[in-house]
Residue, then its C-alpha position, 0 to 999 in steps of 0.5 A: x551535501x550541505x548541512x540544511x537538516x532534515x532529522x535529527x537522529x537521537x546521538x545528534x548526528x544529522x540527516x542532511x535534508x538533501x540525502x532525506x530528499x534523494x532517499x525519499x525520491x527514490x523509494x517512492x519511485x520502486x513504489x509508483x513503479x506498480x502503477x506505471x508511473x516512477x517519475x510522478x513517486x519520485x518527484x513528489x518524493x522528492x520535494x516532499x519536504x521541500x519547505x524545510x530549506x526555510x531558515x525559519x523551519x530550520x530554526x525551529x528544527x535545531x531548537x527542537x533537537x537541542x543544536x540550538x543553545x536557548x541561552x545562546x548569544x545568536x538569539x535564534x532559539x526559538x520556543x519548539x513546543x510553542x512552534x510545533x505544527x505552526x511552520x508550514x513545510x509541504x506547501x512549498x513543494x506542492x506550489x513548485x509542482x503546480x506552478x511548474x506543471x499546471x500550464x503544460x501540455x495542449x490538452x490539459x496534461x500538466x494540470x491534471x498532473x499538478x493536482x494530482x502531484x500537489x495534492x500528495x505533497x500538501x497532504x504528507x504531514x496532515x490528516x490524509x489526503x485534503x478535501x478539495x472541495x470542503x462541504x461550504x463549498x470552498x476550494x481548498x487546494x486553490x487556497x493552498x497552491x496560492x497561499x501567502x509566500x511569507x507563510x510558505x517560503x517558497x521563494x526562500x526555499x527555492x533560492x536555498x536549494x539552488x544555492x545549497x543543493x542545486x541537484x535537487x530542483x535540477x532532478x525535478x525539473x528533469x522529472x517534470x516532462x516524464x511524470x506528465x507523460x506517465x500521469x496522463x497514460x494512465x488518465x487516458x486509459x480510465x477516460x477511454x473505458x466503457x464504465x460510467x463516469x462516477x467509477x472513470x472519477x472514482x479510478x483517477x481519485x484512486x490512483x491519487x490516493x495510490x501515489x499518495x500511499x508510494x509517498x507517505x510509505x517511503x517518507x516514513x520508512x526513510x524517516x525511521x530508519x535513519x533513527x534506527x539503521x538496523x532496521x534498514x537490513x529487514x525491510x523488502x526481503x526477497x521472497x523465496x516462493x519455491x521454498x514455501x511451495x516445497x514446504x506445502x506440498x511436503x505437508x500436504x502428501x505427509x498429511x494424505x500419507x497419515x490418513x492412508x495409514x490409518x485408513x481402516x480407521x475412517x468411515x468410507x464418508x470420511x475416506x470420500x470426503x478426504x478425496x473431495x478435499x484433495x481434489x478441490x487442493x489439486x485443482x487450486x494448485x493447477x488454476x494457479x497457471x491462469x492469468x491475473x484477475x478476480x477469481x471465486x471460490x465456492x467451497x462448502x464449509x469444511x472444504x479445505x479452503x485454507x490449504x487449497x487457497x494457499x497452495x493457489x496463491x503460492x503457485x500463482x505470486x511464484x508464477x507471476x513474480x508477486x512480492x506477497x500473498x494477503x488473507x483478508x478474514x471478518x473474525x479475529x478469532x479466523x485469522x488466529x486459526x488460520x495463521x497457525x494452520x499456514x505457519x504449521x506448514x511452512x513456517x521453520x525454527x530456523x527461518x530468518x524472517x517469519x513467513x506469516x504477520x498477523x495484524x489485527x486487534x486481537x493480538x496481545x503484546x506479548x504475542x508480538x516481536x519488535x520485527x512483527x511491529x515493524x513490518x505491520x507498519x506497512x504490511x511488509x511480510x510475505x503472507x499477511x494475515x488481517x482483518x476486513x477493517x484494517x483492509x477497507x482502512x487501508x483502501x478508503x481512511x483519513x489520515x496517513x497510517x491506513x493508506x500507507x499500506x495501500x500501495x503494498x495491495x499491488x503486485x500481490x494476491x488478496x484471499x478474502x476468506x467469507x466474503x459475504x460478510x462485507x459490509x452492505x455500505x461498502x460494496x460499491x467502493x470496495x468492488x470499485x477498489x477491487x476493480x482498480x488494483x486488478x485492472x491496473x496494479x498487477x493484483x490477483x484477488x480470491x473470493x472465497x465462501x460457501x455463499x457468493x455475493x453477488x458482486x458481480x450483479x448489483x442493482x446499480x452498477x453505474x456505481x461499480x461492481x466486480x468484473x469476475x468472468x465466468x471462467x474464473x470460479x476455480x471449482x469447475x461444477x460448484x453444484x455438484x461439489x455441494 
């Protein structure tokens, strides 16, 4: 490792930009890995800030931190403040992709690529993914991949890396070849479906603004915990399901053993609508068996859903290995009810990490913890209680805070509590979205009310619309419930 920087941590000490470079490549690879594609996350990982090599950004770096003496006598502190922003350092990686991509494959195959590559690394220090088209009709990603050499460094940065740190373009070379092959997978499948092409487009922006998610998460997680390496032990812990089952159904016969006890206490309408309740629990739970998709479930209010849906989605992430569970509720004052009701069940004293983040604008400082502001950064908990704003932020806001969780949607189950709540102006993209990370994430989604949408029959469904089978309301005879 040399010592080109690429942070400089509060005691001085140096990350090198190499080990910033292999740590991000490396994160992001475990991310895209949900989207069947690891070499595309570890390549833009790994040339993410691959601008840094400039000795101009260098300058400014070590100005910045204080390595620079500004009364020095080598006279390259430089004014940092004055500097800020203007030393571009992602366009050079993002070049590097597109020139070594775009020009592969018979078909097509290494341009499609490139964009998609070239894109997630232009993007990393802005606001979000660029427009490529803006509304004057100009292409912005051409004026990127083809600005000034003496603006992006590309040739300097390639000949300090090669120089300095030769293992890094080594490794992206090697990675060229397998990210095609996995990108253009992907691109195959969504061409040969059956929708329409506004959704087969919609997909492949999507599944750029995913590995944009794998990128952005891994930066900034690598970033913030070389400045504090405590945090390093309290990310990505392993989730026990077992525990959380056991914890439930603990609770829930130790509730059914308190009515029997106080039985002679309760009107016989009460008494049955208790059977209704445990009847509906029980058949959540044996539903949790069935394979991966969008399911409904139709409840009346006062139906037991919170219980009935957790003990669903506990026995199905335990069935299919899933890394977390995600209640997505309209009203603050829900999420606040719901989440004491789940802590009451499966939360301990002695627990090392708490089960249940809640994350949404309603929360008082003095209600959070240093470790639920850590891990609210990208949804990094087991059960994730939040709001239907923060979840459509995550699928579809500019700028890079939202779509940093995005990719933590995948290999999870997504309980949306009162679903005909969400809002009219949304429903083609988020049934689209929805559609998306079923199909291809590995993701499970619950639709729970009293009153379904009709998601799955909208007037236009060339613009998108939930694919729900019938089989999959978890209530068999919904009519009769009622």
């Amino acid at each position: 490792m040399t010592n080109v920087i690429a942070h400089v941590r509060s005691n001085n000490e140096i990350q090198t930009l190499a080990t910033h470079l292999l740590e991000v490549g490396e994160l992001s690879k475990q991310f895209a890995t949900k989207i069947h594609a690891p070499e595309a996350g570890e390549l833009i990982g790994l040339l993410h800030d691959f601008g840094k090599y400039s000795q101009a950004f260098q300058i400014y770096l070590q100005s910045a931190t204080g390595l620079l003496d500004p009364d020095g006598d080598d006279g390259d502190y430089v004014d940092a403040k004055a500097q800020k922003g203007k030393i571009d350092h992602s366009t050079a990686g993002a070049q590097w992709v597109w020139q070594n991509m775009k020009c592969l494959g018979k078909n097509g195959e290494g341009k499609l690529a490139g964009q998609l590559l070239a894109l997630c690394i232009a993007s990393h220090h802005g606001k979000g993914l660029i427009d490529c088209l803006k509304p004057d009709g100009s292409n912005e990603f051409e004026r990127r991949m083809t600005k000034e050499d003496e603006k992006t460094y590309l040739q300097e940065c390639q000949k300090n890396a090669d120089n300095d740190d030769a293992e890094i373009l080594e490794k992206a070379r090697q990675l060229i070849n397998p990210a095609i092959s996995a990108l253009w997978k992907q691109y195959a499948i969504i061409k040969n479906t059956k929708h329409s092409e506004t959704i087969k487009q919609f997909y492949f922006g999507f599944l750029t603004r995913f590995l944009f998610s794998c990128l952005i998460d891994a930066d900034r997680i690598n970033s913030a915990d070389f400045e504090t390496p405590e945090n390093l032990a309290h990310r990505n812990q392993p989730v026990l399901w077992d525990d959380a089952i056991k914890r439930l159904e603990f609770f829930i016969i130790e509730q059914q053993n308190e009515i029997e006890r106080k039985r002679g206490q309760f009107s016989e309408k009460t008494l049955r609508l208790n059977e209704i309740r445990r009847d509906i629990s029980d058949t959540c739970q044996q539903r949790a068996k069935d394979a991966q998709g969008i399911y409904t479930l139709t409840v009346p209010t006062g139906g037991g859903k919170t219980y009935a849906s957790l003990r669903f989605a506990l026995h199905h992430a335990k069935q299919h290995n899933l890394e977390r569970i995600i209640y997505i509720i309209p009203y603050t004052s829900i999420i606040e009810q719901n989440a004491e009701a789940i802590r009451k069940a499966i939360e301990h004293e002695n627990d090392a990490f708490p089960w249940v983040l809640e994350h949404h604008s309603n929360l008082e400082p003095e209600q959070q913890t240093w470790h639920s502001k850590l891990v609210a950064e990208n949804w990094d908990a087991p059960i994730v209680m939040t709001t239907m704003v923060q979840f459509l932020e995550t699928l579809f806001s500019g700028g890079t805070r939202g779509v940093r969780r995005l990719h933590q949607l995948a290999n999870s189950v997504l309980i949306f509590d009162e679903i005909q709540t969400l809002p009219i102006n949304c429903t083609h993209l988020f049934c689209n979205a929805l559609n998306f990370l079923t199909t291809y994430s590995k993701t499970t989604a619950v639709l729970c009310t009293a009153t379904q949408p009709l998601l799955d029959n909208l007037k236009s469904p060339e613009k998108g619309q939930l694919t729900i089978p019938e089989k999959n309301e978890l209530i068999g005879d919904v009519n009769e419930l009622f």
